[in-house]
PANU-739663 format. One line per field, with one value per residue (C-alpha): residue number from 1; x, y, z. Coordinates in steps of 0.5 Angstrom, whole numbers, plus 500, padded with zeros to 3 digits. Layout:
BEGIN
num	c(NUM/...);
east	c(X/...);
north	c(Y/...);
up	c(Z/...);
//
This chain:
BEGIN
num	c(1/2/3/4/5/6/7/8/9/10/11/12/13/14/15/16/17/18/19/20/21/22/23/24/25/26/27/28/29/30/31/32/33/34/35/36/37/38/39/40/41/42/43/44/45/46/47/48/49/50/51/52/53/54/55/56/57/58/59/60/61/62/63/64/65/66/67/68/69/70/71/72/73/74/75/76/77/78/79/80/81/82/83/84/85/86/87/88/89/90/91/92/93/94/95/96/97/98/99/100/101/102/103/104/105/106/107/108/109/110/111/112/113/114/115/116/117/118/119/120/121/122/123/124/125/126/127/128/129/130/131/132/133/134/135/136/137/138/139/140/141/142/143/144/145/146/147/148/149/150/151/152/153/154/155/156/157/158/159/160/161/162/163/164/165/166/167/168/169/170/171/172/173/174/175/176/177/178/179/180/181/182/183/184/185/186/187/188/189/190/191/192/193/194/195/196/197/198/199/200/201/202/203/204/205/206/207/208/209/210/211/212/213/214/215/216/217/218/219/220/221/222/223/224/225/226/227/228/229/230/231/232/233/234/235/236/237/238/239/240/241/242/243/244/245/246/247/248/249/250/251/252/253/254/255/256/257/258/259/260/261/262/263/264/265/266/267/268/269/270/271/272/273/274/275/276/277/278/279/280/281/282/283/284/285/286/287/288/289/290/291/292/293/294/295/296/297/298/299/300/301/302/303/304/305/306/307/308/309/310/311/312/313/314/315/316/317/318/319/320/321/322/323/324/325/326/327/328/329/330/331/332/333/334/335/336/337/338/339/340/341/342/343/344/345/346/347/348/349/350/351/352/353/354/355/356/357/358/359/360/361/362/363/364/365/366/367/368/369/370/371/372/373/374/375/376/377/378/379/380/381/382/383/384/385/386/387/388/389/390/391/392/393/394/395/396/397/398/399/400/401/402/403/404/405/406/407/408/409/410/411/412/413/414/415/416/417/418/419/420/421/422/423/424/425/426/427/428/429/430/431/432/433/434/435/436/437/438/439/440/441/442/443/444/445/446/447/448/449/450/451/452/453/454/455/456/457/458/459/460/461/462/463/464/465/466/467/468/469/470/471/472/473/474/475/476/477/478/479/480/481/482/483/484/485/486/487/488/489/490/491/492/493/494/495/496/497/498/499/500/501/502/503/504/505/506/507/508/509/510/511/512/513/514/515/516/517/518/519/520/521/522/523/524/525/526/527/528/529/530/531/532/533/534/535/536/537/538/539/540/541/542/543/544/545/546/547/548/549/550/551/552/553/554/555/556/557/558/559/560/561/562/563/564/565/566/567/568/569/570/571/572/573/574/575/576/577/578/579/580/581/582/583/584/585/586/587/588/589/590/591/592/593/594/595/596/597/598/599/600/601/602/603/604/605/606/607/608/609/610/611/612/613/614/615/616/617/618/619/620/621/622/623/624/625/626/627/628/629/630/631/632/633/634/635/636/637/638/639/640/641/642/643/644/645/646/647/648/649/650/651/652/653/654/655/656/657/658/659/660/661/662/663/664/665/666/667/668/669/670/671/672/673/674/675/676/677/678/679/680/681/682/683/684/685/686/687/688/689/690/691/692/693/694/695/696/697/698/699/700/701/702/703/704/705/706/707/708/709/710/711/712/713/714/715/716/717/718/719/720/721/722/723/724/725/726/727/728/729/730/731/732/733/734/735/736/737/738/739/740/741/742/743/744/745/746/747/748/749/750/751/752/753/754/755/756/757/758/759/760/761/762/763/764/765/766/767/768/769/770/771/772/773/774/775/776/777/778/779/780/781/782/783/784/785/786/787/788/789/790/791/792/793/794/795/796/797/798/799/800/801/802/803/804/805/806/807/808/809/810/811/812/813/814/815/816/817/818/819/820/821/822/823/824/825/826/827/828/829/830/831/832/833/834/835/836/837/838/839/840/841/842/843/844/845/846/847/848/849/850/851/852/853/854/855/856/857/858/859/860/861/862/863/864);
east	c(500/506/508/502/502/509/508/501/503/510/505/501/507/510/503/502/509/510/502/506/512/508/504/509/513/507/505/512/513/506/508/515/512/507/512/517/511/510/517/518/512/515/523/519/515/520/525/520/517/525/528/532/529/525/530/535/531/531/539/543/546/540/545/550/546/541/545/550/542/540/546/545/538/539/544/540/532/535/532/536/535/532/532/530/527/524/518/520/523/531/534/538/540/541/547/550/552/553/544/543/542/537/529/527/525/517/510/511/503/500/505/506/498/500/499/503/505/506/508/513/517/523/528/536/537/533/525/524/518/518/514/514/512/511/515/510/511/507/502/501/505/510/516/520/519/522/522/525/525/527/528/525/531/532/524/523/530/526/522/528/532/525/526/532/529/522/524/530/523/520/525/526/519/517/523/520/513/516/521/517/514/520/523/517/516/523/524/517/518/525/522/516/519/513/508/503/502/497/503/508/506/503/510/513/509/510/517/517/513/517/524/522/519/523/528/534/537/538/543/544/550/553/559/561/561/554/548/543/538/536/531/528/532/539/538/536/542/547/544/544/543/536/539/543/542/546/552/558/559/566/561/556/559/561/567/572/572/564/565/571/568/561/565/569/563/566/562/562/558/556/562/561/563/562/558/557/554/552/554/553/553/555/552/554/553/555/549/553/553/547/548/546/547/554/554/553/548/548/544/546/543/544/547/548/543/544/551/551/544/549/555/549/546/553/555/548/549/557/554/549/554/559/552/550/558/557/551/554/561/561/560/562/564/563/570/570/577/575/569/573/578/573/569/576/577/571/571/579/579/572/569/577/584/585/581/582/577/579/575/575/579/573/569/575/574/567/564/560/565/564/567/574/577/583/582/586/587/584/584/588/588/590/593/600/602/608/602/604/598/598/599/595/594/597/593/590/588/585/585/579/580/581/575/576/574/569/565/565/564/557/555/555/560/565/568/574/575/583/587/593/588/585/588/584/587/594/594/593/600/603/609/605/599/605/608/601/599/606/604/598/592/588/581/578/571/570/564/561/561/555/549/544/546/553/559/564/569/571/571/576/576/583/584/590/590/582/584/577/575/570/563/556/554/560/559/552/555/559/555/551/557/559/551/551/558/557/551/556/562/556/554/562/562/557/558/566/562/558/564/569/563/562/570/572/565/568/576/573/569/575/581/587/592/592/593/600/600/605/600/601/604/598/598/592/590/583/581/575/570/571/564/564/564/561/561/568/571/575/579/584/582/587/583/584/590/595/590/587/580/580/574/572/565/562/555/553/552/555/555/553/549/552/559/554/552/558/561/554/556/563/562/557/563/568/563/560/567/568/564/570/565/566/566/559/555/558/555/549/548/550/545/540/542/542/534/533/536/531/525/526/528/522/517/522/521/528/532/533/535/542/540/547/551/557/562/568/570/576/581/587/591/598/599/595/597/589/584/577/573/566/563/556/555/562/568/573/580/586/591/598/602/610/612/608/602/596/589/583/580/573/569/561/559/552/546/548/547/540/537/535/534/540/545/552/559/565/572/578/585/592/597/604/608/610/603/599/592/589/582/578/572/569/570/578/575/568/567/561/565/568/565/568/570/575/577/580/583/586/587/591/596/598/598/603/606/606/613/613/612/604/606/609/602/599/603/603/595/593/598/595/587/587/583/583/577/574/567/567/571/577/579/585/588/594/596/603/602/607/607/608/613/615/619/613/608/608/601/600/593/591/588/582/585/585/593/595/594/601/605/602/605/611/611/609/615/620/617/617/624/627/623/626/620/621/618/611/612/608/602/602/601/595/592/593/591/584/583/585/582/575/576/578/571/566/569/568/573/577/582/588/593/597/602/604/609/607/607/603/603/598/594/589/585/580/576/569/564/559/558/560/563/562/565/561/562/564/559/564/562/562/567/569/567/573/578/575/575/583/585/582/586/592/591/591/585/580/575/571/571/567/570/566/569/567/570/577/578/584/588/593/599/603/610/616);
north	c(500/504/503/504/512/514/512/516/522/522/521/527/532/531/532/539/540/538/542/548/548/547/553/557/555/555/563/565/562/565/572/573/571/577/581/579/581/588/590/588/591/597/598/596/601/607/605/605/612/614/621/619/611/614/619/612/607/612/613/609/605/604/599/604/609/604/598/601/604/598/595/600/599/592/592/598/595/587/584/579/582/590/588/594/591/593/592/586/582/584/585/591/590/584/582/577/581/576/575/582/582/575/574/576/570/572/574/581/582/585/590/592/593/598/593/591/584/579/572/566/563/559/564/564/564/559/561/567/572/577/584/587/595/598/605/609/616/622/620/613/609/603/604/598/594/595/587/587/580/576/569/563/561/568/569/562/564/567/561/557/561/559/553/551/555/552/545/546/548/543/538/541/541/533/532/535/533/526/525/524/519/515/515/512/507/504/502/499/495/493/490/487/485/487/483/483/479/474/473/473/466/463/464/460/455/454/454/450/444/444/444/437/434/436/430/434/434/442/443/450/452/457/462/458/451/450/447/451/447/441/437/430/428/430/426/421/421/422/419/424/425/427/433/434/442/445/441/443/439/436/432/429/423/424/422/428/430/431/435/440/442/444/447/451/454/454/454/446/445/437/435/427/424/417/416/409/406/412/417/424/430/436/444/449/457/462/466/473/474/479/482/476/473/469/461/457/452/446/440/433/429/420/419/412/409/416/414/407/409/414/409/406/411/415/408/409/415/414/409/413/419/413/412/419/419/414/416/423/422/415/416/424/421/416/413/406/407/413/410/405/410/414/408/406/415/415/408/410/411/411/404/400/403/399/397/394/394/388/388/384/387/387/391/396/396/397/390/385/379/373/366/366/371/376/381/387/390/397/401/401/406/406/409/409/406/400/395/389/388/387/394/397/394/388/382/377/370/367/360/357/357/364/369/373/366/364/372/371/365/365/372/372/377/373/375/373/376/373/373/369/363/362/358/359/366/364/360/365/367/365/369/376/373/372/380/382/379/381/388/388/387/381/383/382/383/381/384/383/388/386/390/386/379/381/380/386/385/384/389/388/392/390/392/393/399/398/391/389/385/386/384/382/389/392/386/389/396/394/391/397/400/396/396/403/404/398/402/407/403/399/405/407/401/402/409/407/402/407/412/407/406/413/415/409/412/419/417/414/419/424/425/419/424/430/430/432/438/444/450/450/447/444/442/440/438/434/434/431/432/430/429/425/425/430/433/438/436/439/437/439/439/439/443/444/449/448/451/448/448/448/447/447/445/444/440/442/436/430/423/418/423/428/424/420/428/430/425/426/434/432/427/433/437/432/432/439/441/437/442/445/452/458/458/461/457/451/454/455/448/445/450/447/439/441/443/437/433/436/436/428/427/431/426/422/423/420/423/430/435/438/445/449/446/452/452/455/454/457/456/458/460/460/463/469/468/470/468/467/465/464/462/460/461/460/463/468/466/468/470/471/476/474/479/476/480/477/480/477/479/482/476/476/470/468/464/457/452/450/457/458/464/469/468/467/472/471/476/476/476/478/473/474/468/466/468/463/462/460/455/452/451/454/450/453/460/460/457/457/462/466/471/469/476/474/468/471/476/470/466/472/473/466/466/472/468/462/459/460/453/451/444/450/453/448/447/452/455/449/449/457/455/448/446/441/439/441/441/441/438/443/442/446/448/451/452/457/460/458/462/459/464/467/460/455/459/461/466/467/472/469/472/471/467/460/462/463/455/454/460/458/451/453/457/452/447/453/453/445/446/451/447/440/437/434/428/432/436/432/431/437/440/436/438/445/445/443/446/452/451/450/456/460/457/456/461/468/474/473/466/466/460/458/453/451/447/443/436/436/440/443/447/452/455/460/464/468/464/460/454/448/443/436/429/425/420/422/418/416/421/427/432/433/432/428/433/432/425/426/430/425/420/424/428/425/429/434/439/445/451/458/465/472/473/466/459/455/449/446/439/436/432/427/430/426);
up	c(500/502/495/492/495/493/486/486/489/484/478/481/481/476/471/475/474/467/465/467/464/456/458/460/454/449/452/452/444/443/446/442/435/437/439/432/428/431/431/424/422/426/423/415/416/419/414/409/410/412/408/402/400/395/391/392/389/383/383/379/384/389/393/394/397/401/404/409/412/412/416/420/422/423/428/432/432/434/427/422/416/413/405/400/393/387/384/381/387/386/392/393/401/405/410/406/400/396/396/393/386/387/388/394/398/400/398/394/392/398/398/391/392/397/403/409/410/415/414/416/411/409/408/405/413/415/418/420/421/416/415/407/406/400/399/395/391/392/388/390/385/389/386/391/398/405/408/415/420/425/425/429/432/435/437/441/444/451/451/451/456/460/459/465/471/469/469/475/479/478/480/486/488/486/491/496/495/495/500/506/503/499/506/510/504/504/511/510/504/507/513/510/503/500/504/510/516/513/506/511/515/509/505/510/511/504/503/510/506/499/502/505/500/494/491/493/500/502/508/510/514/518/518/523/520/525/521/521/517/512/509/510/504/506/512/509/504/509/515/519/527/530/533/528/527/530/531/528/520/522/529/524/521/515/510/512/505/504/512/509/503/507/512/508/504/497/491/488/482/481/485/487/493/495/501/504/498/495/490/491/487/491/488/493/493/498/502/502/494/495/501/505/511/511/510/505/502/500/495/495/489/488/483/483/478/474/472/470/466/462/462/457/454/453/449/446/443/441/437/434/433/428/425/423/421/417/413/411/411/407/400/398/392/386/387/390/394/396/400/402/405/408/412/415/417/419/424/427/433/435/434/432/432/425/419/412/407/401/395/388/382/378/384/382/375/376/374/378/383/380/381/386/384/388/393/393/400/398/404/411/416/423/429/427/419/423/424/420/416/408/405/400/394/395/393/398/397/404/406/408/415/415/419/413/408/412/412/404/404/408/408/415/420/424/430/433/440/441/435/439/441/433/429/423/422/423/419/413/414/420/420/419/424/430/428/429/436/438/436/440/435/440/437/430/427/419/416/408/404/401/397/395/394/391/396/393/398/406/412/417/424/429/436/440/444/448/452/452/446/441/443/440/441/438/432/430/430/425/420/421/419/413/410/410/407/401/398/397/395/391/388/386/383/378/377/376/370/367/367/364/358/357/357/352/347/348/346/340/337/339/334/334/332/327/320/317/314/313/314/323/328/333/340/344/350/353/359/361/368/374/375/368/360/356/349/348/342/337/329/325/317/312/306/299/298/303/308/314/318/325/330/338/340/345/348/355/359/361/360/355/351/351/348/343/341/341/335/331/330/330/323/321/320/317/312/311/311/305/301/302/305/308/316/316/311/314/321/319/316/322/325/321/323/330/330/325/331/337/332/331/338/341/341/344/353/353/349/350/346/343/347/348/343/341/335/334/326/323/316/316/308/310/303/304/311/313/317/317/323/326/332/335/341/343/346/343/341/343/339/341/336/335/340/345/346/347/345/344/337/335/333/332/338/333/337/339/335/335/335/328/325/326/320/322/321/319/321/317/321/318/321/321/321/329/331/334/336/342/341/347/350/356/362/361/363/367/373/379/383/377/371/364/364/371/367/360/365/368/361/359/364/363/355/356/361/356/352/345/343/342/347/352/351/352/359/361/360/364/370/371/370/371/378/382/380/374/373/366/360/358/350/349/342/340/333/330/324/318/311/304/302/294/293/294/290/283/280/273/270/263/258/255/249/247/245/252/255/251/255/262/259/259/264/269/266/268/275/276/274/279/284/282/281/273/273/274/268/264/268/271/263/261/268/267/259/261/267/263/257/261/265/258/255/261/266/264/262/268/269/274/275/282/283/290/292/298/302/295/288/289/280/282/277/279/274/275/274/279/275/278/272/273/272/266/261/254/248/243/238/243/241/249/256/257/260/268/267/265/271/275/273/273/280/286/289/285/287/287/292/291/292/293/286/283/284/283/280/284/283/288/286/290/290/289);
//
């Protein structure tokens, strides 16, 4: 009640207090804003009406004249500003010189009328109250305005200067008119706690029934080491006397340890002392940490059953743990070794101090354990690595009478408590069983890998450290343990089989080795998935005229389908390429394949679709020493120029394959001899963690870096880029440029004349001859007339003749029309159509390519 009063009487207070300080406040502001008003309505209006305001607006300078009068007022009347304006609003006064000049900031209209004006506003010096007086002629016309005010800040100033004495008043008041009362409350409270009489006795006889009927003895003792006070379960637990209370503890009775620690009052937490036959867990505190009388208190709880019960349950829950284990760390991936180490990792030393796994060579290669074939100790892990055990990968055939036989032969797991007394496992290598009991192995546990009803190998769990031997409990753990590992090893194990099919399906379908041609100098790289085979592929395709095709895909995904794609696009290249066509055109018919590919493949709910193929095509001339390049939906190449710049050229990317629809471009690139030019697919560059942008950065510090050989290239690119794990096939193709120079190629223009065919007859003898290629003089004569004489007739006003001396001798004809000649069977009456049927007798190769310019009829001759 006492409480109740004191807090009425402070809220009273404090309101009353409170009110009078917001009137006082809201009168003062209200009053000075009144007060701001009249003054500035006042020193506007005298200002205005002041000799010589008038005759200074008409003056040519009006500031000149009126600003130095209108500082003058503003310091004298107290007010922040006296600004003079015209009609239109200029300013010609202000105390900041640098406002005059401006737009008055405010509402003239009024005043221009012939009004006074009061208003508050939002000036260039901040809020403020502010009076605007027009300055009038004789006759009545406004010729400018007089604004003076004051701002917010300097008219609530008296309030707030109020403000502290109001609020120190009031501060001083509550304190008095509380006082009294905060002093008769507190002694009260202190005594009572807050309660009365009728609380007082119930509390206690409350207290008084629960500390007798709690499970926990409760002793209280005093400063003096006097027990003051315990409970019906503490005299249980200890067997204490009747007259206990009060009695020093040290005359009670108990163990001199349990007596010295309650005498000396220090804090214990689960502290276990031995009591006759029981075990006691001691919590101790102190009584005086908050202001309480000194002693201490005391719990005693019987913890005898609680601890062989947790013994059990801590087991328990061990077990468990090793299970959990199991089930996330066995398996992490799709390698039989690795889970078979991870199940030895996993159970040393927290189930046995040494493990062995032991699978058939089939297993690890991915097939299925049939008939008696090997184990090969695959895992091994231990407390230390000098057990004399069979190390890893050696093979191992056990004798019938070993524990390990036994296991594979019946499926069943075998126990053998003691190792020294079995003879059926000595017997598999007397020598090494001796050296393995005199290391102190005396327990093994042999457990079937099975996964269904395949038996993939044998589990062998070792003791040495722990003198107790395996029992049937530790025996059931562990096959737990080893059906939990085998679907893992099971699941490797076909994984293993799977990949193993889709690496052999992917290396056929990927080049054995690059042709031999004089145009570049190659190196490669493939690098296929960790997590499995997919679609890169890429080609080196010699063509017609000593040049040379080169080609990077790439089919997203991995797997089986994704190779088999991969070698369907691969083929389509190989054949488009022999229509000998521009990078563009063979794109877009690869284009169109692809979508004929996902339109038969679409009613096919197996079967998925060739969504996200990218190509990268490019032929390079090494007589021109040019070359044109188009991509799909691939990366750009790289090119390292002879001084070893690296840049990565302008090639339109083009829709991936599939698409439809968009055309396809082609770049034309000069290549001096030297350069080399860099092909890959986008598992070099790009990454889950990485933009593609970070890696062709990356991709060209280590190009710069990068030797001067393709193969150093080649190296070098993957030991900067190459990561541990990759996650996507990595195809990588590095190609030098070489150049066919004056000396192996020979260029003739031919007239448009029949006659001419002998001079380039002649002139091609002259050439063989200088290169010493004589033998071929006559055949390539006979090729040349038809192929000239053709162009001559057939092929438009302009023909011109190349000779290139190569791994072949290589006769071009080009001329300016588009018709293709074809092979054909001459009649024997007909006059002709016996040329073409010459030249491939004579030639080794013959075809047709088109140029923006018409076409060229080219033959190739093998050089002696």
């Amino acid at each position: 009640m006492a409480g109740q009063v004191f807090v009425m009487n402070v809220v009273i207070v404090l309101l009353l207090v409170v009110a009078a300080a917001v009137a006082l406040v809201l009168q003062v502001r209200h009053d000075s804003t009144v007060e701001a008003r009249n003054r500035s309505v006042s020193v506007a209006a005298t200002f205005a009406n002041s000799p010589g305001v008038r005759e200074a607006l008409r003056a040519p300078d009006p500031s000149a004249v009126l600003q130095p009068r209108a500082e003058a007022v503003r310091k004298a009347t107290g007010v922040d500003f006296v600004v003079v304006t015209n009609p239109e609003g200029i300013r010609y006064t202000h105390p900041k010189p640098d406002r005059i000049g401006k737009k008055f900031v405010g509402n003239i209209e009024p005043a221009l009328a012939g009004e006074t004006v009061t208003e508050e506003i939002e000036g260039t010096i901040g809020p403020l109250v502010q009076a605007i007086v027009p300055v009038e002629d004789p006759d009545g016309r406004v010729v400018g305005t007089v604004s003076a005010g004051i701002t917010t800040e300097n008219v609530g100033g008296v309030a707030d200067r109020q403000l502290p004495l109001v609020l120190i008043a009031a501060a001083v008041g509550l304190a008095l008119a509380t006082g009294g009362t905060a002093l008769v409350s507190r002694r009260l409270m202190r005594q009572t706690h807050g309660l009365g009489p009728h609380e007082m006795t119930r509390m206690y006889e409350h207290h008084d029934a629960v500390l007798h009927s709690v499970r926990e003895g409760v002793l209280i003792v005093g400063a003096e080491g006097r027990l003051l006070l315990s409970n019906d379960e503490a005299r249980r637990l200890l067997d204490l006397p009747a007259d206990a209370e009060g009695r020093p503890v040290g005359a009670l009775g108990l163990p001199s340890d349990l007596a010295e620690l309650l005498a000396s009052g220090q804090t214990a937490t689960d502290e276990v002392h031995l009591v006759k036959d029981r075990l006691l867990a001691i919590n101790q505190r102190p009584t005086d940490v908050r202001g309480g009388p000194a002693g201490s208190v005391a719990t005693l709880r019987d913890s005898t059953e609680l601890r062989a019960l947790s013994g059990r349950a801590e087991t328990a829950r061990e077990r468990l743990d090793i299970l959990y284990a199991a089930g996330v760390g066995i398996g992490t991936s799709l390698d039989v070794t690795r889970t078979a180490q991870e199940l030895g990792e996993l159970a040393v030393p927290r189930f046995a101090d040494y493990v062995s796994v032991d699978l058939f060579d089939t297993v690890l290669a991915g097939g299925q354990p049939g008939g008696v074939t090997p184990l090969r100790r695959t895992a091994l892990s231990g407390i230390t690595g000098e057990v004399p055990l069979y190390p890893v990968g050696h093979q191992i055939r056990y004798v019938d009478s070993s524990p390990q036989a036994r296991t594979l032969r019946t499926g069943r797991a075998v126990l053998e408590p003691r190792l020294g007394e079995a003879p059926g496992w000595q017997a598999q290598d007397h020598e090494r069983s001796a050296q393995v009991v005199e290391y102190g192995v005396h327990s093994l546990i042999t457990v079937p890998l099975r996964a269904g009803t395949l038996v993939l190998g044998v589990v062998c769990f070792w003791r040495s450290v722990k003198p107790e031997p395996f029992d049937e409990d530790e025996l059931a753990l562990a096959e737990e343990l080893v059906a939990r590992a085998a679907v893992s090893i099971d699941n490797a194990r076909r994984y293993t089989r799977e990949h193993s099919m889709a690496v052999t399906l992917q290396r056929s379908l990927l080049p054995r080795r690059l042709p031999d041609q004089n145009a570049l100098d190659v190196a490669y790289r493939y690098l296929p998935a960790q997590a499995g085979v997919g679609g890169d592929w890429f080609d080196v395709l010699p063509l017609s005229g000593a040049r040379v095709a080169l080609v990077v895909g790439d089919v997203v995904g991995h797997g089986l389908h994704a190779a088999a794609t991969m070698g369907r696009l691969r083929t389509a290249v190989h054949n488009f390429t022999a229509l000998d066509l521009p990078p563009d055109e063979l794109l877009g018919l690869l284009d169109e394949l692809v979508g004929r590919i996902d339109q038969d493949e679409a009613a096919d709910d197996s079967t998925a679709p060739v969504t996200g193929a990218t190509c990268l095509y490019a032929i390079y001339d090494p007589v021109a020493g040019s070359c044109v390049i188009a991509r799909a939906g691939h990366p750009p190449p790289a090119l390292i120029r002879p001084d070893g710049t690296v840049e990565f050229p302008e090639v339109p990317a083009g829709p991936p394959l599939g698409l439809g629809g968009l055309p396809f471009e082609t770049t034309e690139l000069r290549l001096a001899e030297g350069s080399r030019l860099v092909l890959y697919t986008d598992g070099l560059v790009e990454d889950r963690e990485h933009d593609i942008d970070v890696g062709l950065e990356e991709l060209r510090r280590a190009l710069e870096a990068a030797g001067e050989t393709p193969e150093e290239t080649c190296r070098t690119v993957l030991d900067a880029r190459l990561p541990d794990r990759p996650g996507d096939d990595i195809a990588l193709l590095v190609a030098r440029t070489r150049t066919l120079g004056p000396d192996q190629v020979a260029e003739w223009d031919v007239p448009n004349d029949p006659a001419a065919v002998a001079q380039v007859r002649s002139q091609v003898t002259r050439r063989l001859d200088e290169w010493g290629l004589d033998e071929l003089a006559f055949t390539t004569e006979l090729i040349l007339s038809e192929l000239v004489t053709n162009a001559i007739r057939y092929g438009g006003e302009t023909v011109h003749v190349r000779v290139v001396r190569d791994r072949s001798l290589i006769c071009e004809v080009f001329d300016s029309s588009s018709t293709s000649p074809h092979l054909r069977y001459a009649a024997m009456t007909d006059e002709g159509g016996r040329g073409l049927f010459l030249v491939a007798q004579l030639a080794e190769r013959w075809g047709t390519r088109y140029t923006p310019a018409g076409k060229v009829i080219w033959a190739e001759q093998p050089v002696p």
